[in-house]
BADRENPA-507174 format. One line per 2 residues: number of its first residue (from 1); their letters; for each residue x, y, z of N, C-alpha, C. Coordinates in steps of 0.1 Angstrom, whole numbers. Layout:
BEGIN
NUM) A) X:Y:Z:X:Y:Z:X:Y:Z  ...
END
This chain:
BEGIN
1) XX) -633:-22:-79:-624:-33:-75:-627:-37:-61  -628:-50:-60:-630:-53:-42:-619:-54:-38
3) XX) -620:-51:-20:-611:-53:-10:-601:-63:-15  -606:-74:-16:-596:-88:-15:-587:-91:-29
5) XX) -592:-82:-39:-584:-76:-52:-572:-70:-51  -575:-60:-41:-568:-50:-37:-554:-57:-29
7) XX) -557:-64:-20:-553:-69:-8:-536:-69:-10  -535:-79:-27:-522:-81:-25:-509:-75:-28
9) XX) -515:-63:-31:-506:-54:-39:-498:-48:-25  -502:-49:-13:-494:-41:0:-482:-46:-4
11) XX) -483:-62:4:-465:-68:3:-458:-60:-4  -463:-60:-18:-452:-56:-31:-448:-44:-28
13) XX) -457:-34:-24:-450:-24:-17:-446:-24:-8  -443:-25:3:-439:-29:14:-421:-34:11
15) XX) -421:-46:3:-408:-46:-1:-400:-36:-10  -406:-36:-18:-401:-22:-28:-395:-13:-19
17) XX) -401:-9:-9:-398:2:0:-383:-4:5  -386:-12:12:-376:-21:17:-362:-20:12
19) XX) -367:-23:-4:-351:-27:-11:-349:-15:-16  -353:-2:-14:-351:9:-21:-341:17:-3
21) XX) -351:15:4:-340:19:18:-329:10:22  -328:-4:16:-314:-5:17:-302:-4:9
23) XX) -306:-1:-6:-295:4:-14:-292:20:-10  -302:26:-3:-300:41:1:-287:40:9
25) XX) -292:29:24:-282:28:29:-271:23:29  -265:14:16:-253:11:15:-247:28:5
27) XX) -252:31:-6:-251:44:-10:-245:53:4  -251:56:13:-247:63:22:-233:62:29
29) XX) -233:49:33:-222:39:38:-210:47:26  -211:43:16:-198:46:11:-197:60:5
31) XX) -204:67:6:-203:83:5:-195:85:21  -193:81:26:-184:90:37:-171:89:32
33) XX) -165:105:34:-148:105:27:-146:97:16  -156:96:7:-157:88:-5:-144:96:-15
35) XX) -133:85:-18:-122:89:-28:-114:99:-22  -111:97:-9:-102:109:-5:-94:104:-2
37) XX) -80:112:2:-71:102:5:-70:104:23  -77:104:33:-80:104:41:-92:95:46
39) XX) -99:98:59:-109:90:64:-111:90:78  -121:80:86:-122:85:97:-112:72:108
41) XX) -109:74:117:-101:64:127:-108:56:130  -105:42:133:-118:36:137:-123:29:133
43) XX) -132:19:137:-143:9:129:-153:16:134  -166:10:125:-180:14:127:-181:13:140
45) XX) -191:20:149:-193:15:161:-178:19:167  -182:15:185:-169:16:193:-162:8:192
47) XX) -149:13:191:-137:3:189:-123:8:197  -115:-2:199:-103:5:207:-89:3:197
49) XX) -91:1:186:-83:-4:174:-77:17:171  -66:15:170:-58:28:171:-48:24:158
51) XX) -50:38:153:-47:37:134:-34:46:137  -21:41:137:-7:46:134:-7:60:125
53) XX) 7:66:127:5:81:120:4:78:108  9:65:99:13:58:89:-5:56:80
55) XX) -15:57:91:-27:51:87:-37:35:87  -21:33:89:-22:20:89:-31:14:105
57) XX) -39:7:108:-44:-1:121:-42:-17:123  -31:-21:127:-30:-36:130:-39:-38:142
59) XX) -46:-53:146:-53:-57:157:-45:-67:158  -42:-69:173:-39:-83:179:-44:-95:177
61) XX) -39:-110:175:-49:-121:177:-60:-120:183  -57:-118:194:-72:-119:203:-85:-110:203
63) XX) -79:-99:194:-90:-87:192:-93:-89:176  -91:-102:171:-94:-105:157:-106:-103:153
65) XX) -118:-100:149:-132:-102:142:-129:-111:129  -140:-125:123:-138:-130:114:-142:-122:111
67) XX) -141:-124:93:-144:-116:84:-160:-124:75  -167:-112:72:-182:-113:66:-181:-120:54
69) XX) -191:-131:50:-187:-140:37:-187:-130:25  -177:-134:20:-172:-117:6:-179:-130:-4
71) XX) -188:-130:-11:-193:-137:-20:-195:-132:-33  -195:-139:-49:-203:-132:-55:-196:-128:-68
73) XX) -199:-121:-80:-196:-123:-93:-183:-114:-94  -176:-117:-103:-160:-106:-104:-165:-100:-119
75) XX) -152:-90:-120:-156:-80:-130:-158:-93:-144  -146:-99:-138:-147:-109:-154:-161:-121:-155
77) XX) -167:-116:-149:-179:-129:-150:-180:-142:-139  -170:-143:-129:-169:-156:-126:-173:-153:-115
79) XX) -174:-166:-104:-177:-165:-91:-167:-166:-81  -168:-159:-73:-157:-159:-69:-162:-159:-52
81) XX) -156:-163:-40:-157:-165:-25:-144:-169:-23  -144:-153:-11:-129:-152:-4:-129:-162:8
83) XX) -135:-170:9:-136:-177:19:-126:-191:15  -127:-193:4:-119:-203:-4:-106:-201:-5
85) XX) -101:-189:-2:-87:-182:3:-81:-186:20  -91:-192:29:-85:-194:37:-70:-203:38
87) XX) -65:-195:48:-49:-205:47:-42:-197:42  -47:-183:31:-35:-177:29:-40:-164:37
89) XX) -29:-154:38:-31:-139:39:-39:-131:29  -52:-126:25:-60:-121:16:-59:-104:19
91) XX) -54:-98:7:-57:-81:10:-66:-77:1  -77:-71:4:-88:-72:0:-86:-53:1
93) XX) -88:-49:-17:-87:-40:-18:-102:-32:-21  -105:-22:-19:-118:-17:-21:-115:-1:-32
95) XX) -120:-2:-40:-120:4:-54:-126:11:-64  -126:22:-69:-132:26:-78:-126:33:-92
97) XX) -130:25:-105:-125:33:-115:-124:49:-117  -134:55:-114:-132:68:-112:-125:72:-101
99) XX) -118:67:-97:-117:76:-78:-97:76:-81  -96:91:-83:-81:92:-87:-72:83:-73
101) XX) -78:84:-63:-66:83:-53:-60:62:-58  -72:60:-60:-73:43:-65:-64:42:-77
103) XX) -59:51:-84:-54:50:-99:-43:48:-92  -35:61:-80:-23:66:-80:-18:51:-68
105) XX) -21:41:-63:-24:32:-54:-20:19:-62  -30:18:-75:-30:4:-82:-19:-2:-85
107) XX) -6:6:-91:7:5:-98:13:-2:-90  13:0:-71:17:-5:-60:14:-22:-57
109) XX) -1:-23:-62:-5:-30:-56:-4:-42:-66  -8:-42:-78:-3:-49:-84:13:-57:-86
111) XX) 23:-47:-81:41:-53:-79:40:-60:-67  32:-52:-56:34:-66:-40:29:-72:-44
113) XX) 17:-74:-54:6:-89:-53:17:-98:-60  22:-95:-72:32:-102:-78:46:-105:-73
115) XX) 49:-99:-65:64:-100:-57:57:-109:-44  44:-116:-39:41:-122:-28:34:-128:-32
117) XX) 32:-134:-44:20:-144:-44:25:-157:-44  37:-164:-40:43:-169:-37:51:-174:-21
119) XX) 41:-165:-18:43:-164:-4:31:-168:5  18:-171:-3:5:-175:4:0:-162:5
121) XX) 1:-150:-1:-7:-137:-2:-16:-140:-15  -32:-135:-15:-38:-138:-23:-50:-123:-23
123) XX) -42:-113:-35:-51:-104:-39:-65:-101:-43  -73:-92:-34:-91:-95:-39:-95:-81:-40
125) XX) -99:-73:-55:-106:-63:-51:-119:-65:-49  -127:-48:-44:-140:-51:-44:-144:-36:-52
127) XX) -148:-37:-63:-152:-26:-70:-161:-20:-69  -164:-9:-64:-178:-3:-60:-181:12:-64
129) XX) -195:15:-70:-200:25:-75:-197:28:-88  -191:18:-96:-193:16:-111:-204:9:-113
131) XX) -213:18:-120:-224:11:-125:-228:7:-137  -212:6:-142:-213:-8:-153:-200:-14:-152
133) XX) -196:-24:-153:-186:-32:-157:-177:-25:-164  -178:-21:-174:-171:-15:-186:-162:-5:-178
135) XX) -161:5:-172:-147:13:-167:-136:7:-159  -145:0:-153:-138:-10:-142:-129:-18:-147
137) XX) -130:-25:-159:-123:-34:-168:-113:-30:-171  -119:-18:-179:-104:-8:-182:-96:-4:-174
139) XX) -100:4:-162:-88:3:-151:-79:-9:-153  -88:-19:-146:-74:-33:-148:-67:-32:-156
141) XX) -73:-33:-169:-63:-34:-180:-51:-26:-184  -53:-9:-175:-43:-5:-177:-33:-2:-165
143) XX) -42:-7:-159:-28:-13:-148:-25:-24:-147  -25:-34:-154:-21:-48:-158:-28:-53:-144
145) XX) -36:-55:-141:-43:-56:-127:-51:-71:-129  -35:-83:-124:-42:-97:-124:-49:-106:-118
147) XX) -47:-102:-104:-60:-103:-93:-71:-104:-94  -89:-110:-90:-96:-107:-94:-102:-100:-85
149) XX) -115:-89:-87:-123:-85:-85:-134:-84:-83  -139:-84:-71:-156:-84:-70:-163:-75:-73
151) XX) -179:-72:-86:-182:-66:-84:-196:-63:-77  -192:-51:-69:-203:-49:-55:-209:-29:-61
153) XX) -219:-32:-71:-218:-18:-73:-229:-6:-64  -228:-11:-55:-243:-9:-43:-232:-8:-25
155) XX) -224:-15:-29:-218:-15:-15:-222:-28:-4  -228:-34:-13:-236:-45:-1:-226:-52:4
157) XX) -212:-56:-1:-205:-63:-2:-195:-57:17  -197:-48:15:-189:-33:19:-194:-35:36
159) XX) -211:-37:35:-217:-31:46:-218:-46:56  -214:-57:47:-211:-71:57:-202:-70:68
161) XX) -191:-62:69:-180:-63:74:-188:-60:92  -182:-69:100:-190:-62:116:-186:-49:119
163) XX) -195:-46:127:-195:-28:131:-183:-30:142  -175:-21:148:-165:-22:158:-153:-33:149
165) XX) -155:-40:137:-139:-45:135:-131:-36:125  -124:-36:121:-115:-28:112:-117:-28:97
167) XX) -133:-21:98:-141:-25:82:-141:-16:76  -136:-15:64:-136:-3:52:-150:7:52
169) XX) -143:21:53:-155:30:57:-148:44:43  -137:36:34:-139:47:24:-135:47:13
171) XX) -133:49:0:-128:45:-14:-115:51:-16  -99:47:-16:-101:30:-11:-101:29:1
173) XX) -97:19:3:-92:14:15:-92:-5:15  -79:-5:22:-75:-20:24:-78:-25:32
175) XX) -85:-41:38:-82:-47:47:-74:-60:43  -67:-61:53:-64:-75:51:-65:-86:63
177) XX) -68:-100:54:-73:-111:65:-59:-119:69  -60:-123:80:-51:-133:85:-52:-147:76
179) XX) -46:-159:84:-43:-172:74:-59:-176:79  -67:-173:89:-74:-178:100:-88:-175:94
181) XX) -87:-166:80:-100:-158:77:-101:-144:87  -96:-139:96:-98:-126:108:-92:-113:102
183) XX) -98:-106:105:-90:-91:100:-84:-86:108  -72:-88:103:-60:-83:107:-55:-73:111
185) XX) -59:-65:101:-51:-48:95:-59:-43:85  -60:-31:87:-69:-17:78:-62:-4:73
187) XX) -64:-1:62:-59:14:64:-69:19:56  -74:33:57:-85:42:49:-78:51:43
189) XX) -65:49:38:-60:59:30:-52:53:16  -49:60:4:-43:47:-10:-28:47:-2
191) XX) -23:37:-7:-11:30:-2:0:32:-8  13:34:-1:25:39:-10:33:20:-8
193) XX) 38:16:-18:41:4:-16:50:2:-6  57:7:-2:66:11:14:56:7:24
195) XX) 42:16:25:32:11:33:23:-6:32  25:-4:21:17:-23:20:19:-31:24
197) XX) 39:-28:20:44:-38:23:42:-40:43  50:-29:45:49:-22:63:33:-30:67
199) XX) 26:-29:63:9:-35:63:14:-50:64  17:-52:54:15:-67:54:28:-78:62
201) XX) 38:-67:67:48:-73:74:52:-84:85  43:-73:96:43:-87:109:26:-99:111
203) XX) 20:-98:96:6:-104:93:14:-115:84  25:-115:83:32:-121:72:38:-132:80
205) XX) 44:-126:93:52:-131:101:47:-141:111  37:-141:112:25:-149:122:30:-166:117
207) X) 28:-171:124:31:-189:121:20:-194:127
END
């Protein structure tokens, strides 16, 4: 076989490599404190964002980060972009059918989405490390779970978030966006509805 036969087959590896080291590293990304009901303080990178005994981390206006375009298919087939949510408050929940602490969490989150969606709050999971549709479904379905869902089963969705803002670093964990699209508030632990609400209180209160 000649050289120039040969030639084009690099690229192809070259990328393969590529897209094989970066599902490694969204994999990695969400293996930290993966499904615990704990996590680490902090955003990626340095940050001066200080997470209450509660777990909970609010940021000021002015220490806002917008938030990374959340794009892309939901459990039920459709397309969905949280960006289309601006104008309301969006709590953007991160999720796993397998991951008990997410079961004992859902029951919560489901009654605030529905006790505030009348309020300009607008519920978004992001479902990650099911690597099929099919368990994830079922979750919803038995937590009557009407909000939609993104599925992100690689984490890519995950690893948008900027380093240093108040970006989900574990399964679950909440952020929520201001009316502004900006991330507001984080917590890396499952939520007692006392807490969500407490979360979503003075983000609520903002005019």
């Amino acid at each position: 076989m000649s050289a120039a036969s040969r030639a084009p087959r690099r690229p192809n590896r070259t990328r393969s490599r590529a897209v094989l080291l970066s599902s490694g590293a969204a994999v990695a990304a969400l293996s930290l404190s993966a499904c615990s009901s704990g996590g680490t303080s902090g955003g990626s990178g340095d940050t001066n964002f200080v997470t209450g005994t509660d777990g909970i981390a609010t940021a000021a206006r002015v220490e806002r980060a917008d938030a990374p375009k959340l794009d892309g298919e939901t459990l039920d087939g459709r397309t969905l972009d949280v960006s289309d949510y601006k104008g309301k408050i969006v709590v953007l929940n991160v999720w796993g059918s397998w991951c008990p602490p997410c079961r004992a969490e859902a029951p919560n989150f489901v009654k605030v989405s529905e006790d505030l969606k009348d309020e300009g709050v607008q519920f978004v999971g992001i479902n990650t490390r099911d690597t099929s549709k099919g368990p994830a479904r079922e979750f919803e379905k038995d937590y009557d779970v009407a909000y939609p869902s993104l599925y992100d089963p690689t984490g890519k969705l995950i690893l948008r978030f900027p380093k240093g803002s108040l970006n989900p670093q574990t399964i679950p964990s909440t952020v929520v966006l201001d009316r502004d699209g900006r991330i507001a508030a984080r917590s890396l632990s499952p939520l007692s509805e006392k807490n969500l609400r407490k979360m979503l209180k003075p983000i609520l209160a903002e005019k």
